[in-house]
C-alpha positions as CSV (number, residue, x, y, z in Angstrom):
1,X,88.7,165.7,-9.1
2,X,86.6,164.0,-6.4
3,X,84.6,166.6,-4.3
4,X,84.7,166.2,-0.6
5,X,81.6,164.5,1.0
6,X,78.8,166.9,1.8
7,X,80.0,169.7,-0.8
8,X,77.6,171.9,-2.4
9,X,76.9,169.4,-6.1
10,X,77.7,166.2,-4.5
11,X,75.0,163.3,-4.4
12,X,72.4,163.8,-1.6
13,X,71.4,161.0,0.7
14,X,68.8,158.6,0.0
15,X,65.6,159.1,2.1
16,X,65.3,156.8,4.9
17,X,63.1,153.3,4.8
18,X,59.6,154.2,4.3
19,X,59.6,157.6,4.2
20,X,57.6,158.9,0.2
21,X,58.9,161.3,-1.6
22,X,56.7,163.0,-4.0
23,X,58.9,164.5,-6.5
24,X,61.8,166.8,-6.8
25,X,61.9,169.8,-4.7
26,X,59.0,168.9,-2.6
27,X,59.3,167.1,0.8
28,X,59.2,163.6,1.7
29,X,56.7,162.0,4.4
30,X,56.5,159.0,6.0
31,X,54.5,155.9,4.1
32,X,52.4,156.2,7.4
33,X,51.9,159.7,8.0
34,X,48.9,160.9,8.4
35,X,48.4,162.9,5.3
36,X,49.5,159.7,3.0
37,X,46.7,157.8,5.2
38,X,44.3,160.4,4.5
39,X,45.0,160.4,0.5
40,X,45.1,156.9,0.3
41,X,41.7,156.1,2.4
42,X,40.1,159.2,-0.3
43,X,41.5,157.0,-3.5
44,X,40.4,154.0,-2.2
45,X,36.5,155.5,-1.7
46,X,36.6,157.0,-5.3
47,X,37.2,153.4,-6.7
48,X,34.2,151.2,-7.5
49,X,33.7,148.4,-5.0
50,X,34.8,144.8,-5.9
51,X,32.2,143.1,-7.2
52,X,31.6,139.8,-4.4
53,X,32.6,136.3,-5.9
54,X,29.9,134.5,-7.3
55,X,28.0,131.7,-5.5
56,X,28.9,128.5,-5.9
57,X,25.4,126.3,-7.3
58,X,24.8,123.8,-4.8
59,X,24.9,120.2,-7.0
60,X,22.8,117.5,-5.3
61,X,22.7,113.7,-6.5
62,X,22.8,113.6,-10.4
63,X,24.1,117.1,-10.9
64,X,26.9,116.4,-8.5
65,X,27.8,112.6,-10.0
66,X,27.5,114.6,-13.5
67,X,30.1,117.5,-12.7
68,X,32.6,115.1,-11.3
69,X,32.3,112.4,-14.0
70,X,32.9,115.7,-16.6
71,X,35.9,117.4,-14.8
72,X,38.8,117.5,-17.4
73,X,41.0,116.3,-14.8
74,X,39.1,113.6,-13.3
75,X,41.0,110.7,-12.8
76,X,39.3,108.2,-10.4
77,X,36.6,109.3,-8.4
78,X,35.9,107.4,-4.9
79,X,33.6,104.7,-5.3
80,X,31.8,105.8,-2.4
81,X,31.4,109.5,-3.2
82,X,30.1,108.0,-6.9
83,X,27.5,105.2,-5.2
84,X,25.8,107.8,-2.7
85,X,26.0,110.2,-5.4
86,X,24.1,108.1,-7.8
87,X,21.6,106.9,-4.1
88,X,20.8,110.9,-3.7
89,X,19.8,111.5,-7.4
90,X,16.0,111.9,-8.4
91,X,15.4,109.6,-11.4
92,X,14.7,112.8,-13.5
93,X,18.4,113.8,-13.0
94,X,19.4,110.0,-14.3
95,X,19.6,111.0,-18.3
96,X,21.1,109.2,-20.5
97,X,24.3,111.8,-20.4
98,X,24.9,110.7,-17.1
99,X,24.4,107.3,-16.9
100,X,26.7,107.0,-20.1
101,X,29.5,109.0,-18.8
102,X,29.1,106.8,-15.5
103,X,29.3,103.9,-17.7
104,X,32.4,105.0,-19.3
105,X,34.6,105.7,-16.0
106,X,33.7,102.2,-14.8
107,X,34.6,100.3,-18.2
108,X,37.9,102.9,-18.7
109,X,39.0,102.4,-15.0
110,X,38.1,98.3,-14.5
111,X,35.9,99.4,-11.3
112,X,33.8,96.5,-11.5
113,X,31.4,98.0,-8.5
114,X,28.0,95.9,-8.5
115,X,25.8,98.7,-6.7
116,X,26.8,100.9,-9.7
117,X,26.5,98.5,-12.2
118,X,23.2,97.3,-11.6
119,X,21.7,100.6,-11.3
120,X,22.7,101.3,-15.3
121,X,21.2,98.2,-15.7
122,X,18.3,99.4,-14.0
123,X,18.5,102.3,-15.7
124,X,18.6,100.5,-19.0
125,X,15.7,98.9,-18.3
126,X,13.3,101.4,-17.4
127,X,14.3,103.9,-20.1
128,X,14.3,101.0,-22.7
129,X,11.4,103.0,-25.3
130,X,13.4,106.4,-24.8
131,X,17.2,104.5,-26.1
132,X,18.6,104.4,-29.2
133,X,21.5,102.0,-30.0
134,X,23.6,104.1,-30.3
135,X,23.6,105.2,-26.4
136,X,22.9,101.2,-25.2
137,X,26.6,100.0,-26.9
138,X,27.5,102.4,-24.4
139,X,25.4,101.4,-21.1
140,X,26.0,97.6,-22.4
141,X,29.9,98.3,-22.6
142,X,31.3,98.0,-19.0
143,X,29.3,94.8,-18.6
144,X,31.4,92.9,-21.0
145,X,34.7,94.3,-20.3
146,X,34.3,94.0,-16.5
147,X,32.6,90.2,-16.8
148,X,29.6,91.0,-14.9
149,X,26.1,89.9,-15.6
150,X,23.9,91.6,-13.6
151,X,21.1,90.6,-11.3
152,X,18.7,92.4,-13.0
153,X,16.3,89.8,-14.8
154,X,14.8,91.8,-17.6
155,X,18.7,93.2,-18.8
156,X,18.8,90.5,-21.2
157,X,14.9,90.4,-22.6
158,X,15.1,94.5,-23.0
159,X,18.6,94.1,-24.8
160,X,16.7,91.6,-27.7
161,X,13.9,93.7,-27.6
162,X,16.2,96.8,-28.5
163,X,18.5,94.7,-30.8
164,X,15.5,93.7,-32.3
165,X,13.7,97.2,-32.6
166,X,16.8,98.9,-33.8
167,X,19.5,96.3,-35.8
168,X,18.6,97.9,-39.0
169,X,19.4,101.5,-38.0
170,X,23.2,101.5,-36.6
171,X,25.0,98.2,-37.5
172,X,28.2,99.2,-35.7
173,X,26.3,99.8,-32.4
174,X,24.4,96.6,-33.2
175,X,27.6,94.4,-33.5
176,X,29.3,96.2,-30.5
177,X,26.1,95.3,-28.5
178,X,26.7,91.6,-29.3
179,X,30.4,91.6,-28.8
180,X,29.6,92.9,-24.7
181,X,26.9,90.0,-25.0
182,X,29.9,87.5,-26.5
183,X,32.2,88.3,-23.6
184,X,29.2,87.2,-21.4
185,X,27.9,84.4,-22.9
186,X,24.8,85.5,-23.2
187,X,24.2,86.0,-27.4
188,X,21.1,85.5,-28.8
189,X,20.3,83.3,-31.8
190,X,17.5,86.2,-33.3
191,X,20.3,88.7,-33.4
192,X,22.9,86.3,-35.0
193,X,20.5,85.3,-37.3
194,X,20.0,89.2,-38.8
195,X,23.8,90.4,-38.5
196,X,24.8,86.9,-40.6
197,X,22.5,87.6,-43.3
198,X,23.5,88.2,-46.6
199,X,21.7,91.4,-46.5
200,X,23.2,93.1,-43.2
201,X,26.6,91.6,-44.5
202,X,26.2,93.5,-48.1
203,X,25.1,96.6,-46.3
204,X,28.5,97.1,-43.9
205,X,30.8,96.2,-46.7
206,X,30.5,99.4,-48.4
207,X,30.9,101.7,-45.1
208,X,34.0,103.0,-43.7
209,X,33.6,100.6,-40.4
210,X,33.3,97.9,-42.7
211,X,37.3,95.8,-41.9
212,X,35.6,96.3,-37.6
213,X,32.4,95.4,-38.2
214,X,34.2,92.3,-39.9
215,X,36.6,91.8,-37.3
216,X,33.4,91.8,-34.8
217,X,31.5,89.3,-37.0
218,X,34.6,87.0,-37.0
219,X,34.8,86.9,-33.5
220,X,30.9,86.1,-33.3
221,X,31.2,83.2,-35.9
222,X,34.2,81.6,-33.8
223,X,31.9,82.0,-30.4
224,X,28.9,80.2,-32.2
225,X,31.3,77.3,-33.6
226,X,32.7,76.7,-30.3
227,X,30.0,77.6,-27.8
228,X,26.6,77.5,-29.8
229,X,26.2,73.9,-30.5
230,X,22.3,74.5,-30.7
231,X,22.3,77.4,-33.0
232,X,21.2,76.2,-36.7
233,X,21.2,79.4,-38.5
234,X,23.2,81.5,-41.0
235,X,27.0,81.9,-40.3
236,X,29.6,84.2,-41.3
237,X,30.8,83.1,-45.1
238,X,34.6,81.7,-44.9
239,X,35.8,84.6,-47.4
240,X,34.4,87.3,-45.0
241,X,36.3,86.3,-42.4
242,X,39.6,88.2,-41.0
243,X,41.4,87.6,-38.1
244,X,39.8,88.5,-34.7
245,X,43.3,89.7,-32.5
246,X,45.7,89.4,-35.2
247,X,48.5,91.3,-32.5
248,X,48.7,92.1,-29.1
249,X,46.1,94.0,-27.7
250,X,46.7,97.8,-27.6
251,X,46.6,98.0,-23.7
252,X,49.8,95.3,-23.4
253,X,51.7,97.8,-26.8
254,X,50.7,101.0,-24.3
255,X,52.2,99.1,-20.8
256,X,54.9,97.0,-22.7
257,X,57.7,98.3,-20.5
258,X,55.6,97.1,-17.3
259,X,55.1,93.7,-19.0
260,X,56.9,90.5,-17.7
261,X,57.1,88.8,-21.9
262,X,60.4,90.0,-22.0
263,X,61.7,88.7,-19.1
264,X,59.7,85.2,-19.2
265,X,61.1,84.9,-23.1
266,X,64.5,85.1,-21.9
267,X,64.0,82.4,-19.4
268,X,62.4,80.0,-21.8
269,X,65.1,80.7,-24.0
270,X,68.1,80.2,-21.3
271,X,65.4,77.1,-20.2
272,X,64.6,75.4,-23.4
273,X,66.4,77.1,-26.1
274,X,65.1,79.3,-29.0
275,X,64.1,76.7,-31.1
276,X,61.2,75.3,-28.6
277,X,58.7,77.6,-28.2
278,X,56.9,80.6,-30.5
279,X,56.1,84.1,-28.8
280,X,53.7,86.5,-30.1
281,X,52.2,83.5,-32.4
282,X,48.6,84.0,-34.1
283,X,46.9,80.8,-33.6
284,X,43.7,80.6,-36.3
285,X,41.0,81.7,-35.9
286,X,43.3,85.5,-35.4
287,X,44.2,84.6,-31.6
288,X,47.6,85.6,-30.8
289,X,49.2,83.9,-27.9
290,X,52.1,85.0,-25.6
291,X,54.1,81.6,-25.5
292,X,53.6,78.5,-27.7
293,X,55.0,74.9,-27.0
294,X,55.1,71.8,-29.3
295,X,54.9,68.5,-26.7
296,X,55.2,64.7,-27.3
297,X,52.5,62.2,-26.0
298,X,55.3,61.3,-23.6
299,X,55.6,64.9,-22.2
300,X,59.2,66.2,-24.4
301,X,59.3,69.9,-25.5
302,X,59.7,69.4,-29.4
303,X,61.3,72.4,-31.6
304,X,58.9,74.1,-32.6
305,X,60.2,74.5,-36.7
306,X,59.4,70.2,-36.7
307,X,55.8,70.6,-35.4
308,X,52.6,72.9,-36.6
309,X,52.1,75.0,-34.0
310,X,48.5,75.1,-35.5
311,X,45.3,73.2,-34.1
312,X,42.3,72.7,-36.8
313,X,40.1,75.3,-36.5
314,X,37.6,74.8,-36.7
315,X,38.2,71.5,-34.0
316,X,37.6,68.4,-36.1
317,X,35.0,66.7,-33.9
318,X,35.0,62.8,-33.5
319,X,32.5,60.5,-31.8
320,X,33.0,59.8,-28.1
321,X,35.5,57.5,-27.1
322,X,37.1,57.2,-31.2
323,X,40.2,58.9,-30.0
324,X,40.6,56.7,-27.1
325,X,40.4,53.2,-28.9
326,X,42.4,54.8,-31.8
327,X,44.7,56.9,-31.2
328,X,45.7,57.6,-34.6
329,X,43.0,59.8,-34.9
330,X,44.8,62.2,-33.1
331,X,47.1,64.4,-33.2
332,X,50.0,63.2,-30.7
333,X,51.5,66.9,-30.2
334,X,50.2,68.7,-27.7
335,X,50.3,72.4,-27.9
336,X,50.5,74.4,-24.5
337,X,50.0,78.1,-24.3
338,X,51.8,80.1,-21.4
339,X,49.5,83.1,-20.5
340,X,50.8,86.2,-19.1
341,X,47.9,87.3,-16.6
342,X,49.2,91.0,-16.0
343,X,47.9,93.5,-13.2
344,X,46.1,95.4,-15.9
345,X,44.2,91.8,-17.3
346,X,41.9,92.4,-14.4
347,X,39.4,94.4,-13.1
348,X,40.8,96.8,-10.4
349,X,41.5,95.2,-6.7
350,X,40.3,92.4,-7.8
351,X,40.6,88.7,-9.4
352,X,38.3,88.8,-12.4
353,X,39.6,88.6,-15.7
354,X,38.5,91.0,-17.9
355,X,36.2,90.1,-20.6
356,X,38.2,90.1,-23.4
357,X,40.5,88.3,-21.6
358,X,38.5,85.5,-20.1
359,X,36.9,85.3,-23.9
360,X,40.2,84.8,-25.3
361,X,41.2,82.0,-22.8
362,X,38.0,80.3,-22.7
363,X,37.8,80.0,-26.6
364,X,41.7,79.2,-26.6
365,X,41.4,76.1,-24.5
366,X,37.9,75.1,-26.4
367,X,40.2,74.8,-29.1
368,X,42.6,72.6,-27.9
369,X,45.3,74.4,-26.7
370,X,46.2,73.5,-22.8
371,X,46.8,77.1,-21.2
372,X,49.3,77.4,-18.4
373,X,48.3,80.8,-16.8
374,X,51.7,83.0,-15.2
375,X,49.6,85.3,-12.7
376,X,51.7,88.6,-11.9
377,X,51.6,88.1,-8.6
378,X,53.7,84.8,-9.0
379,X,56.1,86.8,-11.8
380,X,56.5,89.8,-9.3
381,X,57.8,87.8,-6.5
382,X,60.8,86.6,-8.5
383,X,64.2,88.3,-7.7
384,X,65.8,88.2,-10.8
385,X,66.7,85.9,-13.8
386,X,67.5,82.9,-11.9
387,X,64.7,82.6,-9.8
388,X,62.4,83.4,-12.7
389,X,64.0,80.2,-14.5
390,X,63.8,77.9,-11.5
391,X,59.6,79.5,-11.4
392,X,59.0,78.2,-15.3
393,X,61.2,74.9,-14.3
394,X,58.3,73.6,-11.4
395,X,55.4,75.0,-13.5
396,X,56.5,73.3,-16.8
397,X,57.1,70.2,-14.8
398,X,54.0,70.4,-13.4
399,X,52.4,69.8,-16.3
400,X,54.3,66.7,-16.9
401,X,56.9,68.4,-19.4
402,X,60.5,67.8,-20.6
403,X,63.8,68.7,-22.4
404,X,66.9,68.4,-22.8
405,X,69.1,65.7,-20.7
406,X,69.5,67.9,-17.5
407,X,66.1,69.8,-17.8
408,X,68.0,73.2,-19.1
């Protein structure tokens, strides 16, 4: 049976908002009564005293360009912050550390920034005795992969000094050395000479970088055949030879949803069927193209399954003026080779291709091969399928090309 309210067993009220109550059968007081003051201010002085928060180290010029360059979560530091950074530092703060880890942000992020890059080169320079190889593939890399020579004159005198000094010691940083140096144009014949000798050849082949080192010395041997006219001395042997790119390049696999191929593919294909061009193709020697097209002396896109979409490589070289007075000394296709130029085939807020890039291009159309660039500025500003089509349509035509009885 429910007892009446305020019977003698029935619940007693709750104390009031901030009143304390210290236990059963004692009284409650007010959470800001003075007796609850006084035994909280006497806790409070028994406790040790917080121990202050520890000064933060002032970081000045190299210390400062060091600890943001090392944060785990750095993503792009300001250029600016990083050039009067690197302007406050004394030289003995410019280690080898430093100027590696700057050398690495500007290769990984395409910030090709000349201020920054010629002081490495400086850098590189005046610490030449004190370098291994090992640290100058490192200080070399962003050169190449940004396409920057610098201004500096001695960069490429200490470079064969160093090659020279230290190509017996680390033959993977040697061979990365001279693949920045490829992308430059800038390789030099006494280096060539010691990485294609049989001896340096026989020593790689037995280490676990050996199928790189390879690919490197492939890529070398194709810059000497087709920009070293001058250079008389040993080459790469035929059966040590691989292919250089033999797919795309890792960065197009990691951004392949941001790419324009698939869309451009399905143009050519609505434009000039399946059968007339090749995507993805690996021209020798290990290049691989984005778009391949057969074409007639008179300009007509030929399927590709009647032509070889292969030039000679190495080029078959004829006397001035033979192909002109016989023209069956030639071969009448033409093969054209559409080039995606992405956002990331450049260095950052910029127009420069990257090295590899440019290398790839440049040895492309020594080859042969006619190269009809697609910038992504062009592919971005087309809305859609059709307006993509009637793009390739003016820049195929351009180039004097065509199919089909309407032009697909």
């Amino acid at each position: 049976m429910r007892r009446p309210r305020g019977e003698p067993g029935s619940r007693a009220p709750r104390p009031t908002e901030g009143a304390t109550c210290a236990g059963p059968g004692e009284s409650c007081f007010p959470s800001d009564g003075p007796l609850v003051c006084a035994l909280e201010q006497e806790r409070r002085f028994r406790l040790p005293p917080k121990p202050p928060p520890p000064l933060q180290p002032v970081l000045r010029g190299g210390q400062r360009l060091e600890a943001a360059l090392s944060c785990p979560r750095f993503l792009r530091y300001p250029r600016q912050n990083l050039i009067s950074s690197l302007a406050e530092a004394r030289p003995e703060e410019l280690t080898p550390h430093v100027m590696v880890l700057l050398a690495q942000h500007l290769a990984r992020h395409r910030l090709r920034e000349p201020q920054l890059l010629e002081a490495i080169a400086h850098f590189l320079v005046v610490q030449e005795a004190q370098l291994s190889s090992k640290v100058v593939q490192k200080l070399v890399l962003p050169f190449g992969r940004l396409n920057y020579l610098p201004l500096e004159q001695q960069f490429m005198p200490c470079l064969e000094r160093i090659l020279a000094r230290e190509a017996g010691v680390a033959p993977l940083a040697t061979v990365n050395i001279l693949m920045s140096l490829c992308q430059l144009r800038c390789l030099p014949f006494r280096a060539l000479h010691f990485v294609f000798s049989p001896g340096f050849i026989n020593h790689i082949s037995g280490t676990p970088h050996a199928l790189i080192v390879r690919r490197y010395l492939s890529l070398l041997d194709a810059a000497v055949e087709l920009e070293l006219p001058g250079y008389r001395g040993p080459r790469l042997p035929r059966r040590q030879q691989v292919p250089i790119f033999p797919q795309p390049l890792i960065t197009d696999r990691a951004r392949c949803k941001y790419s324009h191929k698939d869309i451009v593919a399905e143009g050519l294909r609505q434009l000039l069927g399946e059968e007339k061009y090749r995507q993805d193709l690996t021209v020798p020697p290990g290049y691989c193209t984005d778009f391949l097209l057969c074409v007639s002396s008179s300009g007509a896109v030929l399927p590709v399954r009647t032509q070889d979409p292969f030039l000679p490589y190495p080029p078959r070289s004829c006397p001035q003026g033979q192909a002109a007075s016989n023209p069956t000394t030639r071969d009448p296709a033409q093969r054209v080779v559409l080039m995606l130029r992405e956002r990331w085939h450049f260095c950052r807020d910029g127009r420069v291709l990257l090295g590899s890039r440019a290398l790839r291009e440049r040895h492309l159309g020594l080859m042969g091969y006619q190269l009809l660039p697609l910038p992504f500025e062009e592919l971005e500003s087309q809305r859609g399928l059709p307006q993509l089509k009637s793009y390739l349509r003016q820049k195929l035509q351009a180039l004097g090309l065509r199919w089909g009885p309407e032009g697909g």
